[in-house]
N, C-alpha and C positions, 0 to 999 in steps of 0.2 A: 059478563064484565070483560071478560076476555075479547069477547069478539067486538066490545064498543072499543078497545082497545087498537086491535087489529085495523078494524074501519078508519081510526083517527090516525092512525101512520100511514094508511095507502091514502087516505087524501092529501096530506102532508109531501108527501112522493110526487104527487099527481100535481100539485102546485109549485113543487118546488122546480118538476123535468117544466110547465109552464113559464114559470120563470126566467130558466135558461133558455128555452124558446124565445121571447120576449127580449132579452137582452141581445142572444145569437141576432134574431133579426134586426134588430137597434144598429148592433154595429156593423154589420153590411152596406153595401153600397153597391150600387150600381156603376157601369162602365162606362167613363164619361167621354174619350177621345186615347188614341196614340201618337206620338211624335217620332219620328225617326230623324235620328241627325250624325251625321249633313245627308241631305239627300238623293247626293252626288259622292261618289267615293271612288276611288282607286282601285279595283282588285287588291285583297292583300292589308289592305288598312281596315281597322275595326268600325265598324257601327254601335249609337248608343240610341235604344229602346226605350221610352218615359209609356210607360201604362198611367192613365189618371181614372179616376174616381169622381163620382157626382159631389162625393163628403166623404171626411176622414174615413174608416172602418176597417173589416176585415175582412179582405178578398183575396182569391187565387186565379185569378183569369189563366189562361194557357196560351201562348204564342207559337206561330210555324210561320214559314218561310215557304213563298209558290215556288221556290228554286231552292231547296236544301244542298246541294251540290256544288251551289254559287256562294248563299248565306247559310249553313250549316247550325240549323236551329234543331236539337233534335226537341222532344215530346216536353217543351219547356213550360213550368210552372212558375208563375211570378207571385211570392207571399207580399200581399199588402199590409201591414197589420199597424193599425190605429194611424194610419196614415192615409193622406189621398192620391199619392202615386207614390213611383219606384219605376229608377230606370237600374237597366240591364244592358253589358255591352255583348254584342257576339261577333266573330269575326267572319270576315269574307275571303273569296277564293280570287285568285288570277283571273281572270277570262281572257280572250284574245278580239272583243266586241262588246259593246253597250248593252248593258241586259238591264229590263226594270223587273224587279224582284219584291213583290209583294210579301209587307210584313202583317198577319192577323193576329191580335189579338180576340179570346172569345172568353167572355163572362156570363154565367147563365143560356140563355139565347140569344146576349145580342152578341157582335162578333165588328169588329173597324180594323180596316183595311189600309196603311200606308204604304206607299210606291217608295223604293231607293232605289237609283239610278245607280248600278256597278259598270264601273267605265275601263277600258283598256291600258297598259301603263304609261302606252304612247298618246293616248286621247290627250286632241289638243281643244281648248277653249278660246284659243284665239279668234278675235272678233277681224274683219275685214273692213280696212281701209283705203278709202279711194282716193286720190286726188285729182281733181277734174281737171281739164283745158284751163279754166276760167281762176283757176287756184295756183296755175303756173308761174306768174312775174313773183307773187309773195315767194313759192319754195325758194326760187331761183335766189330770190335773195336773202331770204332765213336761210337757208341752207348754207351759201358764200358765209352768213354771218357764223356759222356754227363749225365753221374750219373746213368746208366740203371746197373741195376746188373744181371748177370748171376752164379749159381751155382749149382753143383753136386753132392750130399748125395748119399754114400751108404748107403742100409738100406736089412731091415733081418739080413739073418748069409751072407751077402757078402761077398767073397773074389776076389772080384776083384774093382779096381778104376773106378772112374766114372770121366767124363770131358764132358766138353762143348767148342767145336771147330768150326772150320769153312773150307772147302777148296774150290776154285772157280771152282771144277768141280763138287762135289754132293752139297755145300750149307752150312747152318748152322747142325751141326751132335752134337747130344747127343750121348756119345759114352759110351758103355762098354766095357770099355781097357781090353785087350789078357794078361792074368797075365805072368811072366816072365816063372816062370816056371811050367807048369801046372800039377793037380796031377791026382788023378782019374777022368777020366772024368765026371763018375755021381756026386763026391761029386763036382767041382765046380760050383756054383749059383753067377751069376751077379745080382745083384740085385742096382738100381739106380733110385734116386727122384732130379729130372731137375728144379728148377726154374728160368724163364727164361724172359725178360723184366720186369724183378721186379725193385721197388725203384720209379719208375715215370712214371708218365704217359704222354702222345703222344703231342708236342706242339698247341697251339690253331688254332683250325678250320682243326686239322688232326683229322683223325681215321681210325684205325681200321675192316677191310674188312674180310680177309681170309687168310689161310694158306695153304701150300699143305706139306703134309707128306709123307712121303717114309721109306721102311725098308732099309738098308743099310747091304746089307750082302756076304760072299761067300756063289758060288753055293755049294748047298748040307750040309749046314750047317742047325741048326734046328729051331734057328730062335729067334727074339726076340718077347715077348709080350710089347703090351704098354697102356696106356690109360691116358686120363688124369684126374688129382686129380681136378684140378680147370680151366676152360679156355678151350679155348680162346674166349674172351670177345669182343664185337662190341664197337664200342667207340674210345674213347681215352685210356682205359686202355688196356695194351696187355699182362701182367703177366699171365702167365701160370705157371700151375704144371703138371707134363709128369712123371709118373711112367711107369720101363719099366724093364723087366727080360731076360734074356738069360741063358741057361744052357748049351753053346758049349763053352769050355775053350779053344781053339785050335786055335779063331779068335777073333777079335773086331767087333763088331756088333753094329752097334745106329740106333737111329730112325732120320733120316735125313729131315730137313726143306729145300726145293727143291725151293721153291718161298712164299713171305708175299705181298699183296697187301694192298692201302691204300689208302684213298680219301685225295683231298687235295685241298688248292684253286687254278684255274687259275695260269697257269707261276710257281706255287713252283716246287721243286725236291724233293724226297723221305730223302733227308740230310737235310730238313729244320724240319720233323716232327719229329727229335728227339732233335731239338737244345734247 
């Protein structure tokens, strides 16, 4: 009696530790993806972790970092329970250079792998913009329209006019105009001082990169000198001053701006950096 007894609890046991098997694996789940966000970060600023699940359950995956040093993950457990993810923030280090820093997640055998990109605190994301030759007559005059001043002094014993133009084939041109009627050729002297993006400077989060210059002349003529008095400045300010001489009365000659480049945020266009 005793031992039919006995037999009837250990089966009882035996079904019941079955049971909790059966349920334990119910609520389980398998690892279904990791998201790290943003995937771009600062040195210094926190990262947020989402572990997800194929289906609700309960799971413990583990997380590390290929650069512990950089994102400081130590022997990390993430409790799932009756849910299909769970995110975790942890934070990152300074660097002095862009480092991609793998984050793994591992569940059972499988294991998913996301890239964060830890950036420098100086890291810029400024995109590059150009303005060509052929885009010159519009700057020239959005720009006038947005308060920028452009102007041309003759100065010494000039006799000849100065101007500040534009055509879509050579660019923005400082020009020393062909007087009407010329006299001796040694006495005339062009003589012209350009200043140019003056009045304001470059809307916020532009600036200021480079320029390319060019002589603009006929063949066989003798040429202009040029230099500048002031500029061009990196920044946001882009006021220049451009002295420039010619001594062939017989043509127009300027020193021609061929291309201006400019940093600027993501998504702007080179019309926003003068708004």
């Amino acid at each position: 009696m005793q031992g039919r007894t006995l037999f009837r609890l250990i089966t009882l046991i035996c079904i019941g530790i079955a049971a909790l098997a059966l349920v334990s694996q119910a609520s389980a789940a398998a690892l279904k993806d990791v998201h790290v966000e943003p995937s771009e970060v600062v040195g210094g600023e926190p990262i947020n972790v989402t572990v997800s699940l194929e289906r609700a359950g309960v799971a413990h995956p583990k997380i590390r970092s290929s650069f512990p040093q950089i994102v400081p993950i130590p022997n990390q457990t993430v409790a799932i329970v009756n849910r299909s993810y769970a995110t975790v923030q942890f934070p990152t280090n300074v660097v002095d250079q862009a480092v991609d820093v793998a984050i793994t997640a591992t569940l059972g055998r499988r294991s998913i792998a996301k890239v964060v990109r830890v950036l420098p605190p100086t890291y810029s994301t400024d995109v590059e913009l150009r303005i060509e030759a052929n885009q010159m007559p519009y700057l020239l005059k959005y720009a006038r329209e947005q308060g920028f001043r452009f102007t041309a002094t003759r100065t010494l014993n000039s006799t000849r006019r100065c101007s500040v133009d534009a055509s879509a084939r050579d660019g923005l041109f400082l020009e020393i105009v062909r007087p009407r009627t010329p006299s001796n050729f040694h006495d005339e002297v062009g003589a012209c001082a350009f200043v140019i993006f003056d009045g304001r400077e470059l809307a916020d989060g532009f600036t200021f990169v480079k320029e390319e210059m060019v002589i603009g002349r006929s063949r066989g003529a003798i040429g202009v000198k040029w230099q500048y008095i002031e500029g061009p400045r990196s920044g946001s300010n882009m006021r220049m001053i451009i002295a420039a001489e010619s001594r062939d009365p017989t043509i127009p000659e300027a020193v021609v701006i061929s291309e201006i480049v400019l940093h600027g945020p993501p998504g702007s266009k080179w019309e926003d950096a003068f708004r």
